[in-house]
SEKOLLO-750223 format. One line per field, with one value per residue: residue number from 1; residue in three letters; x, y, z of N, C-alpha, C, O in turn. Coordinates in pm, 1 decimal. Last residue first. Layout:
N
resi = (NUM;...) .
resn = (Ala;...) .
n_px = (X;...) .
n_py = (Y;...) .
n_pz = (Z;...) .
ca_px = (X;...) .
ca_py = (Y;...) .
ca_pz = (Z;...) .
c_px = (X;...) .
c_py = (Y;...) .
c_pz = (Z;...) .
o_px = (X;...) .
o_py = (Y;...) .
o_pz = (Z;...) .
***
This chain:
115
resi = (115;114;113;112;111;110;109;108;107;106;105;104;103;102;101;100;99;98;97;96;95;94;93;92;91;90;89;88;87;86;85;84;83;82;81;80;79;78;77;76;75;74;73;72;71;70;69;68;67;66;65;64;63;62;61;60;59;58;57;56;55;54;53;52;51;50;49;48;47;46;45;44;43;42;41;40;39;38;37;36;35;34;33;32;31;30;29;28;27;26;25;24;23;22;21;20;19;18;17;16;15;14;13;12;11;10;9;8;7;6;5;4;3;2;1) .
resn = (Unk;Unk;Unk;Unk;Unk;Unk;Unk;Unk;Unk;Unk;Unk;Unk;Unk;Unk;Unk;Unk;Unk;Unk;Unk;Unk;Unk;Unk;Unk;Unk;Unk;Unk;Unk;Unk;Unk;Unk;Unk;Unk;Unk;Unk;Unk;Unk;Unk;Unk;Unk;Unk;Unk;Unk;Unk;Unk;Unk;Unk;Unk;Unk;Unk;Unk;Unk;Unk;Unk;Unk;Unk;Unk;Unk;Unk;Unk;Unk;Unk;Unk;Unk;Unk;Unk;Unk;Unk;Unk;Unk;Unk;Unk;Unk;Unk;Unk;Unk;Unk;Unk;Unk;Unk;Unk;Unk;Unk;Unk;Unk;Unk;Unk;Unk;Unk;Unk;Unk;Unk;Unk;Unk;Unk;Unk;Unk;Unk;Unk;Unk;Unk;Unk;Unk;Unk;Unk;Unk;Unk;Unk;Unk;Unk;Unk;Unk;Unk;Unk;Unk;Unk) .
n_px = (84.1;-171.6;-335.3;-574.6;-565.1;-572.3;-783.7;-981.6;-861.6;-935.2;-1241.3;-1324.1;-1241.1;-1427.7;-1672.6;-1644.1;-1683.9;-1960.4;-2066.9;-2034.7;-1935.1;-1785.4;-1845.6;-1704.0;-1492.6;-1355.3;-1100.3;-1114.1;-1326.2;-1235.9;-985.6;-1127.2;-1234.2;-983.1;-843.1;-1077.2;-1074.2;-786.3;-807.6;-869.3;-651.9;-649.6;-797.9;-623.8;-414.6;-499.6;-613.1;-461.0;-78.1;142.8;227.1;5.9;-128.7;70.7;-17.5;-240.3;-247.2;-167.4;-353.5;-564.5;-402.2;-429.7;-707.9;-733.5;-632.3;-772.7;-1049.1;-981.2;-944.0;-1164.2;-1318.2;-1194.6;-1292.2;-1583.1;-1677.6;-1759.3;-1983.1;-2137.4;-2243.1;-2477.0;-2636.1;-2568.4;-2523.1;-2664.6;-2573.6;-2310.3;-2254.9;-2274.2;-2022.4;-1857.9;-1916.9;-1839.4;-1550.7;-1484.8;-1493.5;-1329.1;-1084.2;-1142.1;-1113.3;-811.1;-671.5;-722.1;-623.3;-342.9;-269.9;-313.5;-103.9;111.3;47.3;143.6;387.3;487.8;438.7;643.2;870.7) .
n_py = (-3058.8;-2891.9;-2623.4;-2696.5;-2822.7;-2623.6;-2432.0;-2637.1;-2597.1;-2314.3;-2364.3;-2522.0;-2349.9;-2106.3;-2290.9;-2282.8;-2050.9;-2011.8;-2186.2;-2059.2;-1737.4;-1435.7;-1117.4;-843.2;-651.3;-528.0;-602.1;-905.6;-956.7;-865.3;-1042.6;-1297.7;-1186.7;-1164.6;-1404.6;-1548.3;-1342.5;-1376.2;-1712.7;-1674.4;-1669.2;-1947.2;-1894.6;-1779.6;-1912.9;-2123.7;-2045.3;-1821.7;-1938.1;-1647.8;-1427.7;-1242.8;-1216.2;-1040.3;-817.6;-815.9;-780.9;-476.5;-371.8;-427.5;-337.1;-69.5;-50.9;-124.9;111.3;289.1;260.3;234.8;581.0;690.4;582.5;678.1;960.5;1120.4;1313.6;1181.4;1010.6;1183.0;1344.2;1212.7;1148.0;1450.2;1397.8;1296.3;1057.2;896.5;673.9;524.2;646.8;514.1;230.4;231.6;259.4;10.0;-154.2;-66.2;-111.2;-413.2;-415.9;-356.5;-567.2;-741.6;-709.2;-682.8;-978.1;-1047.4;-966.8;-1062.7;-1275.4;-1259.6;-1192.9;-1452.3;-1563.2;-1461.7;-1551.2) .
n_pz = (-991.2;-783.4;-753.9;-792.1;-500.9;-360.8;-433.0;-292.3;-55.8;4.1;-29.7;220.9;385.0;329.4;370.5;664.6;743.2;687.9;830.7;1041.1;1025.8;1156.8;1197.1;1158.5;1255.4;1101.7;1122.1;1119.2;911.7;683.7;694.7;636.1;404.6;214.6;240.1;48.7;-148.5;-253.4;-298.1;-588.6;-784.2;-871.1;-1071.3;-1270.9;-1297.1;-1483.3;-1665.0;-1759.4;-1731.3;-1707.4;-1802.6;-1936.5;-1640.6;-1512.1;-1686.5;-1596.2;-1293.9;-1247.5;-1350.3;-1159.4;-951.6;-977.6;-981.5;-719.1;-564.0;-654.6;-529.7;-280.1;-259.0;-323.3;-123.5;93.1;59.9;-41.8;-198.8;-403.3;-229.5;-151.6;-395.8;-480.7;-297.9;-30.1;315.6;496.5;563.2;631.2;696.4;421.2;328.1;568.8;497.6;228.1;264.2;395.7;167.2;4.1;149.2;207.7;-134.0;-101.6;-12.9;-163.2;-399.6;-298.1;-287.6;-505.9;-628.3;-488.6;-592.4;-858.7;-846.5;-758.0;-964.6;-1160.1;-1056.9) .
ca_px = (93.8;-129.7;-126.2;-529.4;-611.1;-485.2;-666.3;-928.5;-886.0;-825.5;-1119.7;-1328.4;-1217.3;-1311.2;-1607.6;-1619.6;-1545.3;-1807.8;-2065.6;-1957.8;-2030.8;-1719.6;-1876.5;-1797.3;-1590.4;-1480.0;-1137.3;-1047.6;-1317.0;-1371.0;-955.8;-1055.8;-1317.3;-1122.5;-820.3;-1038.4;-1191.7;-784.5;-769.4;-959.3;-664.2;-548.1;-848.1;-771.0;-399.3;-374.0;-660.8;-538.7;-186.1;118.5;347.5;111.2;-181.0;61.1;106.2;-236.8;-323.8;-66.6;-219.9;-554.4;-446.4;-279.1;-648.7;-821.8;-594.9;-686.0;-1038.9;-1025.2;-831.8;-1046.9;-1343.2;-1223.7;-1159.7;-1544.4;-1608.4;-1708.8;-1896.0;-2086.9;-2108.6;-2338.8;-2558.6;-2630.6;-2486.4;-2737.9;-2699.1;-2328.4;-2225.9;-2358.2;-2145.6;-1864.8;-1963.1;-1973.3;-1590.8;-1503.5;-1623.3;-1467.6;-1105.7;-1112.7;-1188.2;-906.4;-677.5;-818.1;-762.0;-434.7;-325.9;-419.1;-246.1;80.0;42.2;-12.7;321.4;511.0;345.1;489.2;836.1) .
ca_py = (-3042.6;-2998.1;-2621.8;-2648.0;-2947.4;-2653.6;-2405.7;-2608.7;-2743.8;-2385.2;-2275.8;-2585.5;-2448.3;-2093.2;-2215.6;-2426.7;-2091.9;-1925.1;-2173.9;-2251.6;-1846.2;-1532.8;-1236.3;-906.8;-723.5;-448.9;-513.1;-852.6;-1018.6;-882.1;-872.0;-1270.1;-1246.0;-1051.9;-1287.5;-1591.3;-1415.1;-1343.9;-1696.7;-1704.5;-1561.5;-1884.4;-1964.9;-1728.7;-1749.9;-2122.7;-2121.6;-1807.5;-1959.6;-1762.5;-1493.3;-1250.5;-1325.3;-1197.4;-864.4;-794.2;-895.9;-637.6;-352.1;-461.4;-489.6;-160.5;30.1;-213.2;-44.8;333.5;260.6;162.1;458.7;697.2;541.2;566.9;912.9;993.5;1352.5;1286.8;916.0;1088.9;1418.2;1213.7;1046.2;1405.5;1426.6;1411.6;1038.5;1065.9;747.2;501.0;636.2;647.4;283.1;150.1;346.3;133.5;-149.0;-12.3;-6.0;-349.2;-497.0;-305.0;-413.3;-782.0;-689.6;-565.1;-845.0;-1072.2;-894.9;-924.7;-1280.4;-1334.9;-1062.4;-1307.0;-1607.8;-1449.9;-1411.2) .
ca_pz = (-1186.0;-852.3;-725.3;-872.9;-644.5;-350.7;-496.8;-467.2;-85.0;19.0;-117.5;42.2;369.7;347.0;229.1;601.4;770.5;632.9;675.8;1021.7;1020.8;1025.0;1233.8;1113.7;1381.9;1068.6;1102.6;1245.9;1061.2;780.2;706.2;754.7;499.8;282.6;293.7;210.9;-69.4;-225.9;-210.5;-491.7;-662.2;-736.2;-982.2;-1218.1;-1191.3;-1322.5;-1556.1;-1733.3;-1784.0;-1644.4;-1780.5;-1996.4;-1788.8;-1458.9;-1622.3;-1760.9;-1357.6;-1221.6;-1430.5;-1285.3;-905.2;-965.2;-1053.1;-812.8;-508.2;-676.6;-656.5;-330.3;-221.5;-387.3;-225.5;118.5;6.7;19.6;-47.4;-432.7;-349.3;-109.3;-272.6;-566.7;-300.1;-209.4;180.4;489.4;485.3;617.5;824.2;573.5;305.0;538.4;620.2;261.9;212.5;479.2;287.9;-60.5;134.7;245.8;-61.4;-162.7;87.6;-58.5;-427.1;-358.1;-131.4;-443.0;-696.5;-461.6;-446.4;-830.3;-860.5;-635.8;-879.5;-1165.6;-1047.6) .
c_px = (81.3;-76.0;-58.6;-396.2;-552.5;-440.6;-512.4;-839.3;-896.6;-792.7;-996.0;-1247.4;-1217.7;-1210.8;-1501.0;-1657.3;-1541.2;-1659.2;-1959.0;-1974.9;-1936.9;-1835.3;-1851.2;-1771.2;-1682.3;-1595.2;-1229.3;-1071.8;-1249.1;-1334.3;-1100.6;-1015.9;-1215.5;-1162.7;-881.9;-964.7;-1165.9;-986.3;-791.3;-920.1;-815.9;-644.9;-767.0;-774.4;-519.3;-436.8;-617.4;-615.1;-338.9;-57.0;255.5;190.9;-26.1;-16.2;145.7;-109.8;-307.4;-123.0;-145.3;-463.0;-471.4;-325.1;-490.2;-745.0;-610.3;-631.7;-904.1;-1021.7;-863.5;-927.0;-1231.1;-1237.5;-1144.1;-1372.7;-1568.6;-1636.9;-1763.0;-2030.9;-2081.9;-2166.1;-2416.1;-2541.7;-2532.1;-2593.4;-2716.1;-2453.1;-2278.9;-2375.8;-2270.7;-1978.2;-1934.6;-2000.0;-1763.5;-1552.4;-1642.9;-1594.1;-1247.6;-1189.1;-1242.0;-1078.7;-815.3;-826.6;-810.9;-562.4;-382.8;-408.4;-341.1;-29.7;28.2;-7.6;160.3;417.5;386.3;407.0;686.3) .
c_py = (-3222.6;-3028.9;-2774.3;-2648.2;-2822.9;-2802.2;-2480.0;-2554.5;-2718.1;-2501.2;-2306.3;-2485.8;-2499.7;-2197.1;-2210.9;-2406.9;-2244.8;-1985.4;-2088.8;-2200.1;-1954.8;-1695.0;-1390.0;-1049.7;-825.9;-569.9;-434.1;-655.1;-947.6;-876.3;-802.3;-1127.2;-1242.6;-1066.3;-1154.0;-1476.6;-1449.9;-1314.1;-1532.4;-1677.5;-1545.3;-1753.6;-1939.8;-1750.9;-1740.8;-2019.9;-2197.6;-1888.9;-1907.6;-1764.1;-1597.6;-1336.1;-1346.9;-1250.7;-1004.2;-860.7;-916.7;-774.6;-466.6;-465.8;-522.8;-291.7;-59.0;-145.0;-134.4;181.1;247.2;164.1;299.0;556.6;549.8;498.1;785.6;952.5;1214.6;1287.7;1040.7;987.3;1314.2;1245.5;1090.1;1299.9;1374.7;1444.4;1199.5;1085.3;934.7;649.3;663.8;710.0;464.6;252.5;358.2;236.4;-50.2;-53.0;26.6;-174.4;-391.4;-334.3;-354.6;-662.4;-706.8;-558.5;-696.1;-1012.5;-914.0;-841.7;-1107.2;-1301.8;-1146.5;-1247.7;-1495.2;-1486.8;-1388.9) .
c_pz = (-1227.5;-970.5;-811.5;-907.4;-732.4;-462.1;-465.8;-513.3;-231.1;-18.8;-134.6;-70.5;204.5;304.9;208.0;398.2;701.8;610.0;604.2;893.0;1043.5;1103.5;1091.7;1139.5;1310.7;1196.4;1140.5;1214.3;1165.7;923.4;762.3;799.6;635.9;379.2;309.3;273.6;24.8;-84.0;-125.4;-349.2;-621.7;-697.2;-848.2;-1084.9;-1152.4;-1229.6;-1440.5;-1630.5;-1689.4;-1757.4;-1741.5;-1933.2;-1898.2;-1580.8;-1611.7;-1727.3;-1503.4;-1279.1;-1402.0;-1346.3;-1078.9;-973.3;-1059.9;-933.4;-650.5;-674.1;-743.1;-463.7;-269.5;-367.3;-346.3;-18.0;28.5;3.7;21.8;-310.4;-367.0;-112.9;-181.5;-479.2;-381.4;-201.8;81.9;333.7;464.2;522.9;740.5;632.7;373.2;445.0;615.4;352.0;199.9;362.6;396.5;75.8;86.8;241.8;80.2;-170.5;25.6;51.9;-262.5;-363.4;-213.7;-304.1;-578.6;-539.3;-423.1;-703.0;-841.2;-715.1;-738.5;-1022.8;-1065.9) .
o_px = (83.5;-152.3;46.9;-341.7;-436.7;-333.5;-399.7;-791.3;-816.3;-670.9;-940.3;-1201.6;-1135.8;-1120.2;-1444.2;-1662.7;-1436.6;-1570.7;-1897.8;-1868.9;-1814.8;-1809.4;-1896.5;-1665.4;-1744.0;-1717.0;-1222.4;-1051.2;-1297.5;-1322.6;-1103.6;-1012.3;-1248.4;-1146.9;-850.9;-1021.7;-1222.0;-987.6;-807.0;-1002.3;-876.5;-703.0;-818.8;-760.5;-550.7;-492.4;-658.2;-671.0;-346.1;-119.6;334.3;280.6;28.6;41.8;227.0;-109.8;-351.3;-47.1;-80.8;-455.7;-415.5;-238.1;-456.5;-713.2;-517.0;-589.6;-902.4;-988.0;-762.5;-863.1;-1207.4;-1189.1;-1044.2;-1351.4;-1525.1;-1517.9;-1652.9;-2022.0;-1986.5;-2050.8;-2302.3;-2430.8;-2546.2;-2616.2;-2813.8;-2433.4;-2277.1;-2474.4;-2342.4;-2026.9;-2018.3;-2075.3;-1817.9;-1619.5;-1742.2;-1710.7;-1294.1;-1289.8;-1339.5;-1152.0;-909.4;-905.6;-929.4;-627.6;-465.7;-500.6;-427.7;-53.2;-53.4;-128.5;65.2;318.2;313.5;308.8;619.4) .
o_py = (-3259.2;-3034.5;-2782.6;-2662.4;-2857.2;-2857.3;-2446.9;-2592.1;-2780.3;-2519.4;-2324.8;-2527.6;-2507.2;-2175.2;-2269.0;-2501.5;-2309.1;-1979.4;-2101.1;-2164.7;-1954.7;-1744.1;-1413.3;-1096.4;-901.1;-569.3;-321.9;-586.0;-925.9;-792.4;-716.0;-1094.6;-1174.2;-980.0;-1061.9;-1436.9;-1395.7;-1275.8;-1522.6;-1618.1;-1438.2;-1746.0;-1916.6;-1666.7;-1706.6;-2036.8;-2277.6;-1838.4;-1939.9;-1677.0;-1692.1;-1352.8;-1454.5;-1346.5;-1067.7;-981.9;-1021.9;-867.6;-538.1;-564.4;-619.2;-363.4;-107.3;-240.3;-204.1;132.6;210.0;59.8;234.8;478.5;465.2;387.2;753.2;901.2;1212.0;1257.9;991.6;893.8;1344.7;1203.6;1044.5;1300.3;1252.4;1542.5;1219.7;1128.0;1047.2;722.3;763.2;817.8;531.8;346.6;464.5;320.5;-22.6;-16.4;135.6;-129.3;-316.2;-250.1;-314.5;-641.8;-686.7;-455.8;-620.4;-997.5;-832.3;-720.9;-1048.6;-1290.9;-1076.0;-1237.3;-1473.0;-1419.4;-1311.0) .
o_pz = (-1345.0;-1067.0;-874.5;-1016.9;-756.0;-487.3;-502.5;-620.2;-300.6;-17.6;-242.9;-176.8;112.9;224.6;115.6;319.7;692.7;524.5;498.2;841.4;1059.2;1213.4;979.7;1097.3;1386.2;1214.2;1190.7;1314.0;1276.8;1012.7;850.1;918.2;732.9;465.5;384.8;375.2;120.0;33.0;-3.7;-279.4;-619.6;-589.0;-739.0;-996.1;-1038.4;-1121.0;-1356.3;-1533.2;-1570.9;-1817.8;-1742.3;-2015.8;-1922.3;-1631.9;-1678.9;-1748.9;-1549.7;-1306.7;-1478.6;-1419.7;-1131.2;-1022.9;-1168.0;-1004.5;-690.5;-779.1;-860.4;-519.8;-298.1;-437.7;-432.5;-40.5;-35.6;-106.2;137.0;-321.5;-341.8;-33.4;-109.9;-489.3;-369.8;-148.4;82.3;262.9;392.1;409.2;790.5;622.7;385.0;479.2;675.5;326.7;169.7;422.5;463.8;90.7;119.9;296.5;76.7;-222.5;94.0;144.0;-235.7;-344.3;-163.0;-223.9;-547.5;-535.2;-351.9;-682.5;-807.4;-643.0;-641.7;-991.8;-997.9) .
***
């Protein structure tokens, strides 16, 4: 059960992710609002905030059932599912360097899976 709620911390943090880069471009997109009203009128930001808000409650959650230097390191992964949500989202261009991070992520959390 723990490692479903480790999986469902880490699509939280990566919608959420997500949500604070469109909330970037709404930003962006409205220079003639006070920085404060562009944080205030942003719901992009609500929603992000809200994502990270569950993502913590589920993480108190998951410490309580699994060891710290288990879970940490797992939800690296969620990084690789940004970057790809990048990608098909927001058009951002994924490097050799990107994609060979990517790599070495997968390759530690997969030495981590090792008992």
């Amino acid at each position: 059960m723990s490692y479903i709620l480790l999986c469902i911390n880490i699509l939280l943090m990566s919608v959420g992710q997500m949500f604070f880069r469109q909330s970037g471009v709404f930003f962006r997109n409205n220079p003639e609002l006070h920085i404060f009203y562009r944080y205030i009128q942003n719901p992009w930001f609500y929603g992000a905030i809200l994502f990270f808000a569950i993502s913590t409650l589920a993480w108190v959650k998951i410490l309580a059932q699994m060891k710290i230097s288990i879970a940490y390191p797992l939800l690296s992964i969620s990084y690789i599912l940004t970057a790809i949500g990048a990608y098909y989202l927001f058009e951002e261009r994924l490097s050799a360097i990107n994609i060979l991070g990517i790599f070495v992520i997968m390759i530690g959390v997969s030495l981590i899976s090792i008992k």
